[in-house]
Backbone as a ProteinNet text record, in pm:
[ID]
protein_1_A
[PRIMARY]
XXXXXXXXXXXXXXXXXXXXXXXXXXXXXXXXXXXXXXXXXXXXXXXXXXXXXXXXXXXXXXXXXXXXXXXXXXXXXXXXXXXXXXXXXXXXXXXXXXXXXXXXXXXXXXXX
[TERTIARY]
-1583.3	-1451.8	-1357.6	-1275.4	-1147.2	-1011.9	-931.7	-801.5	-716	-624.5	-501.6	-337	-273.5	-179.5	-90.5	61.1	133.3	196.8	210.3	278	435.2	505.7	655.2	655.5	704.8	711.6	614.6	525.8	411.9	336	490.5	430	427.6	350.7	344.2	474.2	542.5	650.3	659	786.4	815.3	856	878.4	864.2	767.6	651.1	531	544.2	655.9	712.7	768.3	804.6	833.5	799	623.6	579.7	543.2	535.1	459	323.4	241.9	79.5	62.2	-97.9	-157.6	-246.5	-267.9	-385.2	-494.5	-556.7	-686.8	-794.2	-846.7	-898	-1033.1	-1147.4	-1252.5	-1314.2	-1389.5	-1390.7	-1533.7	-1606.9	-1721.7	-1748.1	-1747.8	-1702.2	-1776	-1906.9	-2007.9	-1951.2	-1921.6	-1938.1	-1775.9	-1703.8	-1535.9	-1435.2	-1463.6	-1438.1	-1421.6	-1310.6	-1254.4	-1355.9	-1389.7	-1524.6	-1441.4	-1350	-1283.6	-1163.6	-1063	-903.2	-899.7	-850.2	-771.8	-665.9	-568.1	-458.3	-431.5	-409.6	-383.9	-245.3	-231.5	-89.5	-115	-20.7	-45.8	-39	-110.9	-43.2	113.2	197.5	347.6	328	453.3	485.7	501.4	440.4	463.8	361.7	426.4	361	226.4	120.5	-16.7	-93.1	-29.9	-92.3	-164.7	-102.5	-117.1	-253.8	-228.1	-342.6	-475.3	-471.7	-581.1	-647.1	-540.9	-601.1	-657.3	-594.8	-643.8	-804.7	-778.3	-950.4	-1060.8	-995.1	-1059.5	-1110.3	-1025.9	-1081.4	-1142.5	-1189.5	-1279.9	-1212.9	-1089	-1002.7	-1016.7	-1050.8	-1013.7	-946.9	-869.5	-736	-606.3	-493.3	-390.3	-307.2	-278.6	-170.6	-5.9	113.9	222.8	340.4	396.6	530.2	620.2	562.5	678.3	624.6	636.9	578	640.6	660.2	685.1	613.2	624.1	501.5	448.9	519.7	458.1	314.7	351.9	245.1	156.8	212.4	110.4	0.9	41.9	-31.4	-102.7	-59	-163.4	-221.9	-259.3	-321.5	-466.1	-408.4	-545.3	-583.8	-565	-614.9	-732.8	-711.3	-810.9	-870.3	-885.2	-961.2	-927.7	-781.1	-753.4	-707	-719.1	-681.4	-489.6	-378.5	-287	-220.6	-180.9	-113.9	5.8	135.2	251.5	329	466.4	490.6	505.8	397.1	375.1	486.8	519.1	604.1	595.8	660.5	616.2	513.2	414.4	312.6	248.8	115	36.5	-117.7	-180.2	-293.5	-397	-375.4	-499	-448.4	-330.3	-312.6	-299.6	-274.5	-239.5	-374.5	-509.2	-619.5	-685.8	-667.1	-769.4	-679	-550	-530.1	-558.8	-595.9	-620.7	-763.4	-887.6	-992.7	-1035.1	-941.2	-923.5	-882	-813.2	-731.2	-606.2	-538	-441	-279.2	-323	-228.7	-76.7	-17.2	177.3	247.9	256.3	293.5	430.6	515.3	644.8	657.5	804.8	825.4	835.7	787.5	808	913.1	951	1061.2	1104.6	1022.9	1082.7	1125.9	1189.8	1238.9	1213.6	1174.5	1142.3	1033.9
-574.8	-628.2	-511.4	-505.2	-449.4	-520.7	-433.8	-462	-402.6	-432.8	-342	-397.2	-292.6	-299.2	-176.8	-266.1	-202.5	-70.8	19.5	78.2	181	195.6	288.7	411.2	534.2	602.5	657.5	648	601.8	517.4	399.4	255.9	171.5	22.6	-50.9	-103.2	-185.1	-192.3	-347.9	-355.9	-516.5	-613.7	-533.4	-601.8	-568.4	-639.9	-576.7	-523.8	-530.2	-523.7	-395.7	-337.8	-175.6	-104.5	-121.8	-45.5	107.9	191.9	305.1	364.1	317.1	359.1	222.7	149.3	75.9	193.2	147.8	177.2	91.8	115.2	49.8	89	6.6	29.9	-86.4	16	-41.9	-90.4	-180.9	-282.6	-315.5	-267.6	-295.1	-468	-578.7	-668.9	-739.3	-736.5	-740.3	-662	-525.1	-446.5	-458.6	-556.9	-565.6	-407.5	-297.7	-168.1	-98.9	2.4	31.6	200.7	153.6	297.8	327	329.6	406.5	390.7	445.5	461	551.2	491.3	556.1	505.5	623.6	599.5	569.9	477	501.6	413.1	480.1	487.2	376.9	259.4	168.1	167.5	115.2	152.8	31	48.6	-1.8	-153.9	-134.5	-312.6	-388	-479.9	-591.5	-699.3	-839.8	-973	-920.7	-983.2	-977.2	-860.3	-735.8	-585.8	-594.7	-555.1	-539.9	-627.5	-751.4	-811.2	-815.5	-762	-741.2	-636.5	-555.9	-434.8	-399.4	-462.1	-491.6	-529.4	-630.3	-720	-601.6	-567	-415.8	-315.8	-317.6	-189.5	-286	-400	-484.4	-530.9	-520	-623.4	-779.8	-772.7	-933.5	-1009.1	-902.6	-936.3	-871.8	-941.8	-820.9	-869	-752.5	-757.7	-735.4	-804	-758.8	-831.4	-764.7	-776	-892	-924.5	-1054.6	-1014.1	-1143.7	-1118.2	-1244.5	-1245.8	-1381.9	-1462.4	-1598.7	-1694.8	-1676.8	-1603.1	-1651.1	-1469	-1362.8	-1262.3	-1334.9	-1434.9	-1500	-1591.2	-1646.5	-1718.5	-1645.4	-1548.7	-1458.1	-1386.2	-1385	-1310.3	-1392.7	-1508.2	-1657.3	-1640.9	-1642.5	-1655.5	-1536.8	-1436.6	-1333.8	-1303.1	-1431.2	-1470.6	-1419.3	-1317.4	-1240.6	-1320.7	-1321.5	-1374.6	-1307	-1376.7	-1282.4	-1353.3	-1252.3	-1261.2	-1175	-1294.3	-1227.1	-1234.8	-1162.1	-1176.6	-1080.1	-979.6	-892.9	-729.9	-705.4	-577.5	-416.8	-347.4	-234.3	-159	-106.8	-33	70.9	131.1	213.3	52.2	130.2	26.9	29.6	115.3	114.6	27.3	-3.2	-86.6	-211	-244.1	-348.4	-390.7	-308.3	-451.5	-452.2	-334.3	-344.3	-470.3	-508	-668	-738	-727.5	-829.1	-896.8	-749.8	-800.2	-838.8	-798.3	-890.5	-1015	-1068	-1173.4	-1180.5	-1030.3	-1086.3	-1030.7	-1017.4	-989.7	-1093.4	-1027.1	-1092.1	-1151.9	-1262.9	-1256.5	-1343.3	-1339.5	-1405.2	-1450.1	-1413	-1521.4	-1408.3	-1474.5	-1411.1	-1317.3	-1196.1	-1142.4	-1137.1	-1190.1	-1196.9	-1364.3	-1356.9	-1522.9	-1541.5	-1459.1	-1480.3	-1484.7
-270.2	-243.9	-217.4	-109.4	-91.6	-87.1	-200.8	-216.5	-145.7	-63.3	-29.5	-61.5	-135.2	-219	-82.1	-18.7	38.4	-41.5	7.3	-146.1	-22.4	-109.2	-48.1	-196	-143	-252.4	-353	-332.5	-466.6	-586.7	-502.3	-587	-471.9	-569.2	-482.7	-433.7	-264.2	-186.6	-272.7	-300.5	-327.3	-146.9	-96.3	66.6	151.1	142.4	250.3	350	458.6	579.4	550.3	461.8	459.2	428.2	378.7	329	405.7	378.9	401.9	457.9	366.8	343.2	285.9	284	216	141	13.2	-99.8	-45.3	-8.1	5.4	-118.7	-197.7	-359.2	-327.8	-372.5	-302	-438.9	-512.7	-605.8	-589.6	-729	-770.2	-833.7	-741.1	-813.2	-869.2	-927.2	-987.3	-1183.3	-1130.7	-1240.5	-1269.8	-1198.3	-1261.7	-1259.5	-1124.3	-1177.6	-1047.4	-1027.9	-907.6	-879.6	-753	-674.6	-612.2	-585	-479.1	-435	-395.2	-379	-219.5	-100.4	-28.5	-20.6	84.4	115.5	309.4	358.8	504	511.2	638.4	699.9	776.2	836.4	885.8	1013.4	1102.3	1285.7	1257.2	1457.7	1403.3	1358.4	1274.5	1263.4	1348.8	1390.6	1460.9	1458.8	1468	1395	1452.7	1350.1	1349.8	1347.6	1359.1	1351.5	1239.9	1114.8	965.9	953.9	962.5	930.5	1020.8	1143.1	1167.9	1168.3	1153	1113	947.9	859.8	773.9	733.9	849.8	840.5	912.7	972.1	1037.3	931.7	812.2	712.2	639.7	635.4	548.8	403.5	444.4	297.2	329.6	168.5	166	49.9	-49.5	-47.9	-65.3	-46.1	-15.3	-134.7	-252.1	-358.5	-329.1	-341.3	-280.9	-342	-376.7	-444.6	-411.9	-230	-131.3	14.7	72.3	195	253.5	371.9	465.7	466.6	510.8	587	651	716	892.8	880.1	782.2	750.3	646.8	581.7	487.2	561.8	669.5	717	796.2	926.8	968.3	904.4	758.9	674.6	638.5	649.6	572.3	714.9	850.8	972.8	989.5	915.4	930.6	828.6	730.4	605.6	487.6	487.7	368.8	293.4	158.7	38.3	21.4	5.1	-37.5	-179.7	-280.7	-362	-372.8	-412.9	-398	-524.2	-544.9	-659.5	-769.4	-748.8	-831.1	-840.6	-983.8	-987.3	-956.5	-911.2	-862.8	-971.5	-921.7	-1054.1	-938.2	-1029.1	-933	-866.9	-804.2	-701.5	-805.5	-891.2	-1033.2	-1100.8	-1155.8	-1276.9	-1204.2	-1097.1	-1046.5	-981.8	-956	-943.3	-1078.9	-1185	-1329.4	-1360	-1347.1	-1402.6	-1342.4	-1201	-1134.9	-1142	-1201.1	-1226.1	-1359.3	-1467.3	-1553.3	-1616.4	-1480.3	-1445.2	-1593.6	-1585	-1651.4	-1557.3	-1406.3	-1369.9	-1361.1	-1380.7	-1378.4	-1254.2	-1190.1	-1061.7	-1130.3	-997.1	-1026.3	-900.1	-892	-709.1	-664.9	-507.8	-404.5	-371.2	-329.4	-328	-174.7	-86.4	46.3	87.8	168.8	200.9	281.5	406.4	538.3	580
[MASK]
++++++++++++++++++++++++++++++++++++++++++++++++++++++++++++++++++++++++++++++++++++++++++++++++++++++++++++++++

């Protein structure tokens, strides 16, 4: 399994749409336990990039603070799983809860 967590600054972005770099965090998901951590830079923003390029580095799901519909939905179109909601942290603490399933989500922080 691959996770990618938008991140700005060195944490994860509470607006997917500004992020920086994705963490891409590669997930032993058998053994519940993170093999691997990169960092890449995203090509430009514009509707449908992100997510196919995404599906391109073999994620299938995306962790994120808030995201739109209309990126939520081209996200399920290229089979990615997305969860939104979640507070700024590092891409380690934020999938070890996620594969412990005790991660924290709240609302969405984007409206659009």
């Amino acid at each position: 399994m691959k996770i990618a967590i938008p991140m700005v600054d060195g944490s994860s972005c509470l607006h997917f749409g500004h992020c920086e770099q994705f963490a891409l965090v590669k997930v032993d998901a058998e053994a519940q336990k993170i093999t691997e951590t990169a960092y890449l830079v995203p090509p430009a923003h514009e509707p449908g990039a992100w997510p196919r390029w995404l599906h391109e580095q073999g994620v299938n799901v995306v962790i994120a603070g808030g995201m739109g519909q209309r990126a939520h939905a081209l996200f399920a179109q290229n089979g990615i799983k997305v969860i939104v909601g979640v507070s700024a942290a590092t891409p380690e603490s934020i999938v070890t809860a996620y594969l412990s399933g005790t991660l924290q989500v709240g609302q969405n922080v984007c409206d659009h």
